[in-house]
Backbone as CSV, one residue per row, in Angstrom:
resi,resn,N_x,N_y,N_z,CA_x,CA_y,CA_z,C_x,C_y,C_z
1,UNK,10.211,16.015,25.807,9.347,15.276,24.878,9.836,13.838,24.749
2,UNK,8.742,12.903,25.030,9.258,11.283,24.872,8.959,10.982,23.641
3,UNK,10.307,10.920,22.743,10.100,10.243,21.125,10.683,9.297,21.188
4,UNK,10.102,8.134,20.824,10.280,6.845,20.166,10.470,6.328,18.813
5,UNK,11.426,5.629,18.412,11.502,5.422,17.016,11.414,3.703,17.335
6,UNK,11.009,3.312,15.699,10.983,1.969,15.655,11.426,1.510,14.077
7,UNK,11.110,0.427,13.359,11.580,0.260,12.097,10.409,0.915,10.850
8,UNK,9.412,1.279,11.158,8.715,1.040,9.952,7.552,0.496,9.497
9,UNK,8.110,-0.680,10.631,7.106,-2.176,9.775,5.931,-2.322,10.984
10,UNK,4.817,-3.175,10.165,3.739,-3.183,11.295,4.170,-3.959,12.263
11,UNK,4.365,-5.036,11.969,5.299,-5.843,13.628,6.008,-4.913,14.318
12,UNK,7.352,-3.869,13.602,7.389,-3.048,14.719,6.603,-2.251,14.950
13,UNK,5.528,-1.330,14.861,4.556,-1.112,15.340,3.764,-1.863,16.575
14,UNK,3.795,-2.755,16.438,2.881,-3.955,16.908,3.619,-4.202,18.346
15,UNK,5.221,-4.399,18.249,5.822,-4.004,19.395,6.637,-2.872,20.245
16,UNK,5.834,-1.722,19.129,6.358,-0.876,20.255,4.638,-0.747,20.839
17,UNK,3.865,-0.775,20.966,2.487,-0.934,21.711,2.871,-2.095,22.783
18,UNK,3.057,-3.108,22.460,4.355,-3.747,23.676,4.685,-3.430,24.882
19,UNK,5.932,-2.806,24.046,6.704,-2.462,24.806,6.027,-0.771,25.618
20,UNK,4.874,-0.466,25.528,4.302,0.741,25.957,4.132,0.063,27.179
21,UNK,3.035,-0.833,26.783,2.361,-1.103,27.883,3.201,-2.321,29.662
22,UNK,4.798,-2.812,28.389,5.541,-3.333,29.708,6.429,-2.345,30.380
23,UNK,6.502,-1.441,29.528,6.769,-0.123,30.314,6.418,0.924,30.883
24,UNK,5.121,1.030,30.459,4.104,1.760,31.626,4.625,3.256,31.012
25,UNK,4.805,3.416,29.588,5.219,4.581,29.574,5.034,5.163,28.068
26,UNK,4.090,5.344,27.528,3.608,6.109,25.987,4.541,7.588,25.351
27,UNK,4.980,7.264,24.126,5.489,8.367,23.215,4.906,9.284,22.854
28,UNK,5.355,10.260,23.083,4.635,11.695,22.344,4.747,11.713,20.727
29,UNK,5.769,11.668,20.740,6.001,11.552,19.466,6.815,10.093,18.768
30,UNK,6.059,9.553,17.585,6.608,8.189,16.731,7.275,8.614,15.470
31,UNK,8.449,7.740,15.460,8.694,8.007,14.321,9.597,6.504,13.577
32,UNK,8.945,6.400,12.215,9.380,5.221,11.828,10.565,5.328,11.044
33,UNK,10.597,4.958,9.932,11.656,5.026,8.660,11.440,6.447,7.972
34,UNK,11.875,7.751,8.618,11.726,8.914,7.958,12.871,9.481,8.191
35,UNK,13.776,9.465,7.431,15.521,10.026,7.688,14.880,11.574,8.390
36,UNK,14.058,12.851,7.726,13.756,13.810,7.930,13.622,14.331,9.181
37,UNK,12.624,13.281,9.912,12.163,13.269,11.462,13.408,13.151,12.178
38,UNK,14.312,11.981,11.853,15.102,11.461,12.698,16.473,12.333,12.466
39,UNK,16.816,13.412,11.852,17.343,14.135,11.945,17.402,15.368,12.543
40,UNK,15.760,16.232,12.607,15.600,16.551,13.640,15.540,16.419,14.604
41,UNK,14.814,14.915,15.607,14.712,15.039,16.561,15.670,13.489,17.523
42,UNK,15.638,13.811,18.537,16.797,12.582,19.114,16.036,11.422,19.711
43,UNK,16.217,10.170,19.883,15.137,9.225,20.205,15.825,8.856,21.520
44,UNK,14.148,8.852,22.022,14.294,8.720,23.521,14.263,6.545,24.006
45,UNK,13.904,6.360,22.984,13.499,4.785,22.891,14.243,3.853,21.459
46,UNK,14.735,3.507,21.582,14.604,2.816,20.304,14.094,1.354,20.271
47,UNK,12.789,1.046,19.863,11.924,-0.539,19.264,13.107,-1.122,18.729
48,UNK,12.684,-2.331,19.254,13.817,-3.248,18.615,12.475,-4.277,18.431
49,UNK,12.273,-4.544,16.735,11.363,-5.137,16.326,11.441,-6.816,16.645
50,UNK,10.013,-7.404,17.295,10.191,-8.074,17.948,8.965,-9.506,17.822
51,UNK,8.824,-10.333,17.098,7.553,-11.378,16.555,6.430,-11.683,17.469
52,UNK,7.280,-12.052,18.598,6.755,-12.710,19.905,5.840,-11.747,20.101
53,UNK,6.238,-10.652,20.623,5.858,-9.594,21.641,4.523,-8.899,20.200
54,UNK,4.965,-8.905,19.235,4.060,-8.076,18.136,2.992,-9.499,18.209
55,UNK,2.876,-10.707,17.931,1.770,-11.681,17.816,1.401,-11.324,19.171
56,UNK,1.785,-11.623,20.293,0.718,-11.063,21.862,0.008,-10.075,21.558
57,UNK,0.789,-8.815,20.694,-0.592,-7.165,21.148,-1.680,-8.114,20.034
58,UNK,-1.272,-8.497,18.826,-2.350,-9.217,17.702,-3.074,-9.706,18.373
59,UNK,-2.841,-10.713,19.428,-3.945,-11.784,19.676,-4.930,-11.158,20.695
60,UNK,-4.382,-10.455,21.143,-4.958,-9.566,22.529,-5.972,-8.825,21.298
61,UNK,-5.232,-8.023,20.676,-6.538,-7.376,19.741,-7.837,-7.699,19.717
62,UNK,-7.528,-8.874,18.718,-8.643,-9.922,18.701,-9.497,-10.201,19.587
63,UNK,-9.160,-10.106,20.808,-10.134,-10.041,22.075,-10.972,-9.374,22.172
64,UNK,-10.283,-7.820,21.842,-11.205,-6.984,22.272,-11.766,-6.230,20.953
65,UNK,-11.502,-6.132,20.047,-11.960,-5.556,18.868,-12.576,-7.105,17.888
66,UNK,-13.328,-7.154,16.533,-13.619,-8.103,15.652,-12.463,-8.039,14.715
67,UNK,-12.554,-9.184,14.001,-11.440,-9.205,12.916,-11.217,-8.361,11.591
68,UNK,-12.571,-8.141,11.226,-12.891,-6.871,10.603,-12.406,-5.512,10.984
69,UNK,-12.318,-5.275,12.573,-11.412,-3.821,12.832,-9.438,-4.107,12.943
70,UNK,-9.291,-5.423,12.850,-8.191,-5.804,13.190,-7.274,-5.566,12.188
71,UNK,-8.073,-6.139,10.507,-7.321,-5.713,9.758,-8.022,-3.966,9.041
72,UNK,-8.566,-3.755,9.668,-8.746,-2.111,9.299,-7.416,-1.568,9.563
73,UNK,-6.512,-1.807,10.972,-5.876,-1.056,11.289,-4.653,-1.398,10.458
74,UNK,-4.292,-2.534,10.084,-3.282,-3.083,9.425,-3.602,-1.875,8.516
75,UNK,-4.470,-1.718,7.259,-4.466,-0.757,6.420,-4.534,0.725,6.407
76,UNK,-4.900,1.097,7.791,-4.566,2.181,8.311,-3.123,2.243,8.451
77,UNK,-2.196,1.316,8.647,-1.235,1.647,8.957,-0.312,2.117,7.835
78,UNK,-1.148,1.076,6.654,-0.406,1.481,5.521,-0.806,2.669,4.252
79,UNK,-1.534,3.780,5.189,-1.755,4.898,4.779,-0.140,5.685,4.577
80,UNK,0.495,5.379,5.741,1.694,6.243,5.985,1.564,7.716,5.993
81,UNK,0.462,7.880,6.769,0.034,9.448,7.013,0.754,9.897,8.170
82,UNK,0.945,11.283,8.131,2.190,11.520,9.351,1.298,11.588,10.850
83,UNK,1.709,11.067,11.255,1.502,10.719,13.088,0.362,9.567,12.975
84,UNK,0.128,8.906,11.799,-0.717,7.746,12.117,-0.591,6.905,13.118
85,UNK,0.582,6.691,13.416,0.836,5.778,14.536,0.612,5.922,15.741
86,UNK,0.314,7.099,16.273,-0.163,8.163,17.497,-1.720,7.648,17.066
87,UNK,-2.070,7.476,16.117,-3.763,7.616,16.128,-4.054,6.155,16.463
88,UNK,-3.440,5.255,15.677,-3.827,4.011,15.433,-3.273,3.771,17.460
89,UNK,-1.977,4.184,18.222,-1.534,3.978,19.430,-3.174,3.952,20.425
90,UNK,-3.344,5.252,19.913,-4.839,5.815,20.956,-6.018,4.980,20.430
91,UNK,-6.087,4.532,19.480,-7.418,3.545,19.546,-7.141,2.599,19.836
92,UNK,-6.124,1.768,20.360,-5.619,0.595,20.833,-5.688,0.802,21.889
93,UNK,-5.190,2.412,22.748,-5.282,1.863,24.269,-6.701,2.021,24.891
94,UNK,-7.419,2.474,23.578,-9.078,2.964,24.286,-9.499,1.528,24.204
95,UNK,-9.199,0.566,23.046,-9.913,-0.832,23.111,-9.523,-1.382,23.979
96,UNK,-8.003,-1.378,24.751,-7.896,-2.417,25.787,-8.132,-1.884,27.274
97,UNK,-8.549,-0.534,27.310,-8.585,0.034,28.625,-10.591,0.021,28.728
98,UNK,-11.364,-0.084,27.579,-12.854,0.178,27.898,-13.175,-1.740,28.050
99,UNK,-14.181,-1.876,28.888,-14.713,-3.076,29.045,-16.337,-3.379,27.598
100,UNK,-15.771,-2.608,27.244,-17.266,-3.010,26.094,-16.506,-2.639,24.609
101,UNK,-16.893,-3.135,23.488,-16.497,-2.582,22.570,-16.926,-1.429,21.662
102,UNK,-15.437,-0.838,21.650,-15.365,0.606,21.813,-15.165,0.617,19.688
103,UNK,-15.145,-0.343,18.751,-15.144,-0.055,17.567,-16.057,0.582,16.530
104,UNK,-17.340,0.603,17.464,-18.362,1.612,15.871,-18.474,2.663,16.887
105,UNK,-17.983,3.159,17.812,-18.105,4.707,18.727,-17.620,6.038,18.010
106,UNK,-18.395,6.146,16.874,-17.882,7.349,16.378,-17.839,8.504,17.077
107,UNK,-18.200,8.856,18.012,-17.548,9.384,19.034,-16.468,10.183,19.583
108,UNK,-15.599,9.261,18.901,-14.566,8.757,19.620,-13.450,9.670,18.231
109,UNK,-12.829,10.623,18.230,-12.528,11.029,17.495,-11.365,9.803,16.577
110,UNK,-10.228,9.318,17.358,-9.609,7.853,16.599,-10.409,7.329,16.275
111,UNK,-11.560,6.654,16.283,-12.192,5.526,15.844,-12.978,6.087,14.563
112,UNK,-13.171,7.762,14.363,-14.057,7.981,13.202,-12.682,8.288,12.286
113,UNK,-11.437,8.614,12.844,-10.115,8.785,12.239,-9.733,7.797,11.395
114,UNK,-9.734,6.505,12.166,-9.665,5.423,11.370,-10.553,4.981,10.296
115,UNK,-11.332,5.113,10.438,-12.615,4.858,9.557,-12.613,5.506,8.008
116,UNK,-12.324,6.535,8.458,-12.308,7.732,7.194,-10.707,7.103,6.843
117,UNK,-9.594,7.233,7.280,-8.294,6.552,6.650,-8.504,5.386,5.978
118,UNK,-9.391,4.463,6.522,-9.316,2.794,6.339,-9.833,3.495,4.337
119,UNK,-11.315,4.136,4.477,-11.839,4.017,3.586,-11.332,4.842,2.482
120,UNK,-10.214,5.644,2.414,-9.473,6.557,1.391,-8.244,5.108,0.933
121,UNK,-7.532,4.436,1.762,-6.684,3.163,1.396,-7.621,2.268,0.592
122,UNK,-8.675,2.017,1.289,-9.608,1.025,0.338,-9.214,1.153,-0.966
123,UNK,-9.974,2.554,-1.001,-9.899,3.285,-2.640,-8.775,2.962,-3.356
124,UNK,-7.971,3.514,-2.804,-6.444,3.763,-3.650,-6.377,1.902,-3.821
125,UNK,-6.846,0.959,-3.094,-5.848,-0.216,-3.378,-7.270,-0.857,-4.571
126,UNK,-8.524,-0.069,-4.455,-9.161,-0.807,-5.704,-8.506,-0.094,-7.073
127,UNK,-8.275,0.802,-7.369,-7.640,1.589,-7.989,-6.574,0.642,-8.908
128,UNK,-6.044,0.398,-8.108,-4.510,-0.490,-8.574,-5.366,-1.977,-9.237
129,UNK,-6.022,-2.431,-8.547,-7.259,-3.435,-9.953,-7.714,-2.992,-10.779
130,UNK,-7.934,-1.338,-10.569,-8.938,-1.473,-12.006,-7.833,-0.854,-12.758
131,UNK,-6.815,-0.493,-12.581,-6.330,0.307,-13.619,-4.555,-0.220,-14.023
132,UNK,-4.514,-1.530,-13.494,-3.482,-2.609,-13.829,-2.973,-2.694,-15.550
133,UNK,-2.203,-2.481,-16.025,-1.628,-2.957,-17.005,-0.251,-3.915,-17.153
134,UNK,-0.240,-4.938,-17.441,0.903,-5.802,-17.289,1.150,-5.299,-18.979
135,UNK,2.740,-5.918,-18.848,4.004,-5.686,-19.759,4.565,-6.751,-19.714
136,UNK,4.285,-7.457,-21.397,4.850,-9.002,-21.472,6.771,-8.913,-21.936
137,UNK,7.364,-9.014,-21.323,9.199,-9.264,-21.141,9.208,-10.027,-22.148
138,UNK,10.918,-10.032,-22.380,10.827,-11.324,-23.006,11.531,-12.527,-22.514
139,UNK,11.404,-12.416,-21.332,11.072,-13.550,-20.670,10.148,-14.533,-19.977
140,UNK,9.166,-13.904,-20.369,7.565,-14.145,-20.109,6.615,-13.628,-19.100
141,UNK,7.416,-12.687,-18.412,6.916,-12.465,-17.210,6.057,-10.791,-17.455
142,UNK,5.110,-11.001,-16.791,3.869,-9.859,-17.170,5.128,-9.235,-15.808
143,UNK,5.054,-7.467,-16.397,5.153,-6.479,-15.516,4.474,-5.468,-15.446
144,UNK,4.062,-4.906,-14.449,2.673,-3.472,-13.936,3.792,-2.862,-12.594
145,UNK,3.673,-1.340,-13.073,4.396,-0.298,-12.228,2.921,0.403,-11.712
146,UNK,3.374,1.195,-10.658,2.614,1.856,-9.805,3.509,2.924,-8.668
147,UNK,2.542,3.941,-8.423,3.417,4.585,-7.669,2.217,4.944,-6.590
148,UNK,1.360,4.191,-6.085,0.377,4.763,-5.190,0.398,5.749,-3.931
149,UNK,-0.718,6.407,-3.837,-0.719,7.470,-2.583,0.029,7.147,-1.594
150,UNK,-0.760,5.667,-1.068,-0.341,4.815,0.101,0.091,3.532,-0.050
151,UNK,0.587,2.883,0.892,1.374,1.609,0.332,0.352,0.745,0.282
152,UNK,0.068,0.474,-0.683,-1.388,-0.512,-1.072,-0.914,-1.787,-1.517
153,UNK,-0.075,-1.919,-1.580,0.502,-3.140,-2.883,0.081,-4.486,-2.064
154,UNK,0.398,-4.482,-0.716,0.253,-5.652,-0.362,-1.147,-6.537,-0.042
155,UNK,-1.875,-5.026,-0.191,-3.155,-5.196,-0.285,-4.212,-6.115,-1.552
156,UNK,-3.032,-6.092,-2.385,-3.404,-6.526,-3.845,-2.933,-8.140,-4.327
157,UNK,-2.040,-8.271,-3.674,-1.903,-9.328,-4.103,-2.759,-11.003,-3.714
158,UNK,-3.489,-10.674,-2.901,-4.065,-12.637,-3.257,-5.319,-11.747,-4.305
159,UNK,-5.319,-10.710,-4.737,-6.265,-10.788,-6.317,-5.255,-11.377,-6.745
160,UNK,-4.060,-11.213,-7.289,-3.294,-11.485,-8.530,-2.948,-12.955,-8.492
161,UNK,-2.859,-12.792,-6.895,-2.333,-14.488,-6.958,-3.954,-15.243,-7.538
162,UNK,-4.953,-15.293,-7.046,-5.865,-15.756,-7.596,-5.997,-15.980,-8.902
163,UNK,-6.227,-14.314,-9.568,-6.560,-14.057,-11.008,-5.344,-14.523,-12.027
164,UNK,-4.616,-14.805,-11.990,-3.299,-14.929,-12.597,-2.317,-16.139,-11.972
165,UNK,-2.883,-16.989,-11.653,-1.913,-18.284,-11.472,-1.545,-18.875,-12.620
166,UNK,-1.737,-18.865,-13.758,-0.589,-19.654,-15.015,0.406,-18.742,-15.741
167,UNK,0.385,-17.515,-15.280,1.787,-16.898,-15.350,2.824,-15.945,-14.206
168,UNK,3.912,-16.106,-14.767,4.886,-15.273,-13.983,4.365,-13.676,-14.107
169,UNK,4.374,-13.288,-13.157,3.954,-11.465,-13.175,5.136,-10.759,-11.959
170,UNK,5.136,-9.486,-12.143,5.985,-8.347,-11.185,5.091,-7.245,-11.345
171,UNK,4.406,-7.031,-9.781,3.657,-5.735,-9.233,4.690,-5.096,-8.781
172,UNK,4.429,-3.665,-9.271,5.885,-2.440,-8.242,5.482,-1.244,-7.887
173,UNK,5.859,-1.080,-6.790,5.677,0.341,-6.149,6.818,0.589,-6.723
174,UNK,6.889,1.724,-7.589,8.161,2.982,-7.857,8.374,3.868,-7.175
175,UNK,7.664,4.446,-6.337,7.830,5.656,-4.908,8.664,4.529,-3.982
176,UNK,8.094,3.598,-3.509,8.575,3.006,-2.416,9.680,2.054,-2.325
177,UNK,9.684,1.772,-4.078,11.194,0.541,-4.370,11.036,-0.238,-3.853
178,UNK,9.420,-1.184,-3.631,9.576,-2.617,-3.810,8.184,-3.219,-4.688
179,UNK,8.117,-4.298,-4.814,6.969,-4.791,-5.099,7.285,-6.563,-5.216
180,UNK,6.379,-7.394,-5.644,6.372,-8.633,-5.333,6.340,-9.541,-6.572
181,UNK,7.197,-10.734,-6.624,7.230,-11.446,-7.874,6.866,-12.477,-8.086
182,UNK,5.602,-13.237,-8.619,5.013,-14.326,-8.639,5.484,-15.080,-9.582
183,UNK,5.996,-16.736,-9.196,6.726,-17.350,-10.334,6.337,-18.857,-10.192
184,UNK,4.379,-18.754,-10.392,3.646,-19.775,-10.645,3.614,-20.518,-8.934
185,UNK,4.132,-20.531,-8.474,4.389,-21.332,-7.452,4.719,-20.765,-5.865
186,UNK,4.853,-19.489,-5.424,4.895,-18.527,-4.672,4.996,-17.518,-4.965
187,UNK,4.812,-16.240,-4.096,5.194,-14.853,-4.337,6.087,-14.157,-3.318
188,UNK,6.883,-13.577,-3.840,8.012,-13.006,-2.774,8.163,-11.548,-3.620
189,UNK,8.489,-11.104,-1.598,8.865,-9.548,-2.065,10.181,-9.124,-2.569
190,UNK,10.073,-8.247,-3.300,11.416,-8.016,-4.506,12.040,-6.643,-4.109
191,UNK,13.377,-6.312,-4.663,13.599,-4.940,-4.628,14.318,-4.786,-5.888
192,UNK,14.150,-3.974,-6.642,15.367,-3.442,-7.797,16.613,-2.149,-7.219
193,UNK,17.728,-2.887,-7.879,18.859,-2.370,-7.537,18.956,-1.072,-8.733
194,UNK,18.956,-1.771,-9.718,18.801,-1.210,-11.269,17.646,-1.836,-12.199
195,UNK,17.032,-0.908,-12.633,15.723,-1.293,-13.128,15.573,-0.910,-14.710
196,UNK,15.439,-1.687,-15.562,15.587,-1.704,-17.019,13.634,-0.907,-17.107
197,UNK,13.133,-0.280,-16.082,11.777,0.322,-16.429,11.564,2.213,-16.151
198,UNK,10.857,2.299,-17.073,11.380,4.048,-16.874,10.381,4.364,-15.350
199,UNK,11.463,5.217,-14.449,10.679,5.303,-13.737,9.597,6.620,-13.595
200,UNK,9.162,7.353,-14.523,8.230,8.091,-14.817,6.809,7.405,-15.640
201,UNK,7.372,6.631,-16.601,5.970,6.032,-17.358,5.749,4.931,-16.721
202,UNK,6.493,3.873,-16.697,6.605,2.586,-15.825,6.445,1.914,-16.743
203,UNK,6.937,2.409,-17.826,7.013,1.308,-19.105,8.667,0.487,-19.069
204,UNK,8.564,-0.451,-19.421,9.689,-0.949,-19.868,10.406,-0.678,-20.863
205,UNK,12.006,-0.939,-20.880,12.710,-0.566,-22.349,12.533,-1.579,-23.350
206,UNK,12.894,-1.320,-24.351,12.269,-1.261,-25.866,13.046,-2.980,-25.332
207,UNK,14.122,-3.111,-25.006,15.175,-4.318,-25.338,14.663,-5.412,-24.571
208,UNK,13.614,-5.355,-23.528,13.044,-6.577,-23.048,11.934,-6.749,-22.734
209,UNK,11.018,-6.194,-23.521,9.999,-6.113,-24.071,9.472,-6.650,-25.337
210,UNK,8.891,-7.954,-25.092,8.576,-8.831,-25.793,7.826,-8.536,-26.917
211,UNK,8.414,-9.030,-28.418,7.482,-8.604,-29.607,6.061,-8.356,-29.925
212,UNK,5.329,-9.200,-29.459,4.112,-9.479,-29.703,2.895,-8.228,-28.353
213,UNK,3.827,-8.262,-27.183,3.977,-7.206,-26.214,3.762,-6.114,-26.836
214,UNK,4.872,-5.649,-27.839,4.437,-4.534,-28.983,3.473,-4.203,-29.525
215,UNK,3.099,-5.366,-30.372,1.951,-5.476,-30.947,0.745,-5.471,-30.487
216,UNK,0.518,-5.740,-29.254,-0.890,-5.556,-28.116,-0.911,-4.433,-27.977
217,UNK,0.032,-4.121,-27.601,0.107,-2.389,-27.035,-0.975,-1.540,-28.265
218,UNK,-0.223,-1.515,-29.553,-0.535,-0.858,-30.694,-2.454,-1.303,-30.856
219,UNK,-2.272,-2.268,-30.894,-3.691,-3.039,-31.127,-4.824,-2.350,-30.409
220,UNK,-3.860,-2.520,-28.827,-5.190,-1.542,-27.652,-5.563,-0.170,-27.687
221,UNK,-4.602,0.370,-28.235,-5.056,1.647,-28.416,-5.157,2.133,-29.774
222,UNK,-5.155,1.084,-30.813,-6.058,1.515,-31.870,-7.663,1.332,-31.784
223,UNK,-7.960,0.375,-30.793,-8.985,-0.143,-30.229,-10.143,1.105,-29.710
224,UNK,-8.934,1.295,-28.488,-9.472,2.168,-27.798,-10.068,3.631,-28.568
225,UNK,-9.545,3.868,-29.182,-9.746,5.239,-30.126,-10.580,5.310,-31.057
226,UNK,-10.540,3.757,-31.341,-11.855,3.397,-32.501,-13.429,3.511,-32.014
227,UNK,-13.090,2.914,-30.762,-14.638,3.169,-29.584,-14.909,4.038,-29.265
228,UNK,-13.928,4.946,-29.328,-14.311,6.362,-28.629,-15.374,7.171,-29.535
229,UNK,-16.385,7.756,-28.620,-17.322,8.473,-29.333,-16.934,9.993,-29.237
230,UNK,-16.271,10.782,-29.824,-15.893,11.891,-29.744,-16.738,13.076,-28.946
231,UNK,-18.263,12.560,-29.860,-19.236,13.249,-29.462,-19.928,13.618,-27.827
232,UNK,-19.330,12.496,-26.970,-20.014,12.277,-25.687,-18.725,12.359,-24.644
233,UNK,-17.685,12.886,-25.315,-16.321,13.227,-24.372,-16.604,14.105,-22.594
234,UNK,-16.646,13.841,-22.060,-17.310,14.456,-20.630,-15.522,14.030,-20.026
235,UNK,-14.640,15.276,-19.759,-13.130,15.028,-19.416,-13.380,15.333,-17.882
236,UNK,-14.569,16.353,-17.968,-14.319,16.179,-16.217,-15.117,14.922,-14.897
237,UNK,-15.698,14.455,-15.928,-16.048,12.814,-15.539,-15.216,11.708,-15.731
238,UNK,-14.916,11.892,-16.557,-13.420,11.069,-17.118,-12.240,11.031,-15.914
239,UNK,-12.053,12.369,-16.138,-10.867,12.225,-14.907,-11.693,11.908,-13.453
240,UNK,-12.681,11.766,-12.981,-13.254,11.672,-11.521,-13.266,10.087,-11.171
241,UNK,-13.453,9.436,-12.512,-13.211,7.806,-12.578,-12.140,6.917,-12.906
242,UNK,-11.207,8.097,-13.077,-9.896,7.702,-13.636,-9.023,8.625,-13.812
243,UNK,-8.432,8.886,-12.313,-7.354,9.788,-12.194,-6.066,10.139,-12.870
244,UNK,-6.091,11.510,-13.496,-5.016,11.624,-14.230,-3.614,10.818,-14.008
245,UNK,-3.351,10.858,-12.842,-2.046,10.331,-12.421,-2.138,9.032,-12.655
246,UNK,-2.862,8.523,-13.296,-2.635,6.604,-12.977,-2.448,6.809,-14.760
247,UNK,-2.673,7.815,-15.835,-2.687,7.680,-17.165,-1.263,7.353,-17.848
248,UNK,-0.223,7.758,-16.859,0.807,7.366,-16.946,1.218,5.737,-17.505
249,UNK,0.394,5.031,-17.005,0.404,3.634,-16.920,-0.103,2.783,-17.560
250,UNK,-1.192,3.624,-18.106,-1.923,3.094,-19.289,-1.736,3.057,-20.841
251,UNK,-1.522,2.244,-21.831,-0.762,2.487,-23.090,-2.045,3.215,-23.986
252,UNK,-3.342,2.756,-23.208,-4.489,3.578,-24.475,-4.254,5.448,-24.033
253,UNK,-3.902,5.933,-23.349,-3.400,7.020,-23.142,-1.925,7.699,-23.370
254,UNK,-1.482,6.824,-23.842,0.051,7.357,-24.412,-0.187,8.126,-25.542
255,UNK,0.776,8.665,-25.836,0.685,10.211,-27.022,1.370,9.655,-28.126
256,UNK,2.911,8.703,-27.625,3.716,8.401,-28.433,3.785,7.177,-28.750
């Protein structure tokens, strides 16, 4: 069995398709950043992640697919579904091996694969807009935790950068231990070593958590409860538009 490992990241991705095709020689099996995999099995290749060689398969893309399927796959990639990379591999070598374009061929079992992946990531990364709560510090900086299906986060940010340019904010993946910190003037990706935020609610502790922060909190969900019409409660509609698991995050749903 030819297994290949690489880092993780879509550039390496990007060059081990590369390095397939200057080697004339495709993986059975991929495997990225999964201690699990790579303990079972022994790598026959190891990607050595690579800019050059990952912008060539990009631009080549572009040739043969529209820009619209180009970044489909980017978000396919960041499904992190197991053997995605085998799927996303095979619709790449069908686009550069067919002379016509091979992207709405549902057909084509990868290409309706992707399609259906692209559009479950969609979801999950509108999700993270509509159901955002920032947490004013007291250092001024809005914070919002998240623990999404798929790695969506990066998907989100030129909303925030847009919607939110006159303050400092921190988006976080808590499954994945990173997220990105905007400080008026760029955004860069972050990691916490030690994190003053619980990582079950994704609330912050009491000690840097800004006063008035308090007081919103209380406000919104006296709010919220005041609107509520008891009478027209529909929970299994409720939850279909607003998945239990994101209630975590929300303060009009807290108990305590």
């Amino acid at each position: 069995m030819n297994i290949w490992t690489y880092d993780g990241t879509f550039e390496g991705f990007l060059t081990l398709v590369f390095d397939c095709y200057d080697l004339k020689i495709f993986p059975e099996v991929i495997i990225g950043k999964n201690p699990e995999q790579m303990q079972i099995f022994n790598s026959d290749y190891e990607v050595v992640s690579d800019r050059a060689k990952a912008k060539r398969v990009w631009k080549g893309l572009h040739k043969k697919i529209s820009g619209v399927s180009c970044e489909m796959l980017f978000r396919v990639f960041l499904s992190e579904q197991t053997d995605i990379e085998q799927v996303l591999l095979n619709y790449i070598k069908r686009a550069f091996a067919s002379p016509s374009n091979t992207e709405s061929d549902f057909r084509d079992e990868f290409v309706l694969k992707i399609y259906k992946v692209n559009k479950m990531v969609g979801r999950e990364a509108e999700r993270i807009l509509m159901f955002v709560r920032f947490q004013k510090t007291v250092d001024d900086i809005y914070y919002a935790s998240f623990d999404p299906k798929y790695n969506v986060l990066p998907l989100t940010i030129s909303h925030f950068e847009n919607r939110f340019t006159d303050q400092k904010w921190v988006i976080y993946d808590t499954r994945r231990n990173y997220g990105f910190y905007y400080d008026m003037k760029e955004t860069q990706e972050i990691t916490f070593s030690e994190s003053a935020v619980n990582p079950v609610s994704g609330k912050i502790d009491e000690h840097i958590m800004a006063e008035d922060e308090k007081l919103f909190q209380t406000l919104w969900k006296t709010y919220f409860d005041a609107t509520c019409i008891r009478e027209r409660l529909n929970p299994r509609l409720h939850m279909q538009f607003l998945p239990k698991r994101f209630w975590k995050y929300l303060p009009e749903k807290q108990t305590g």
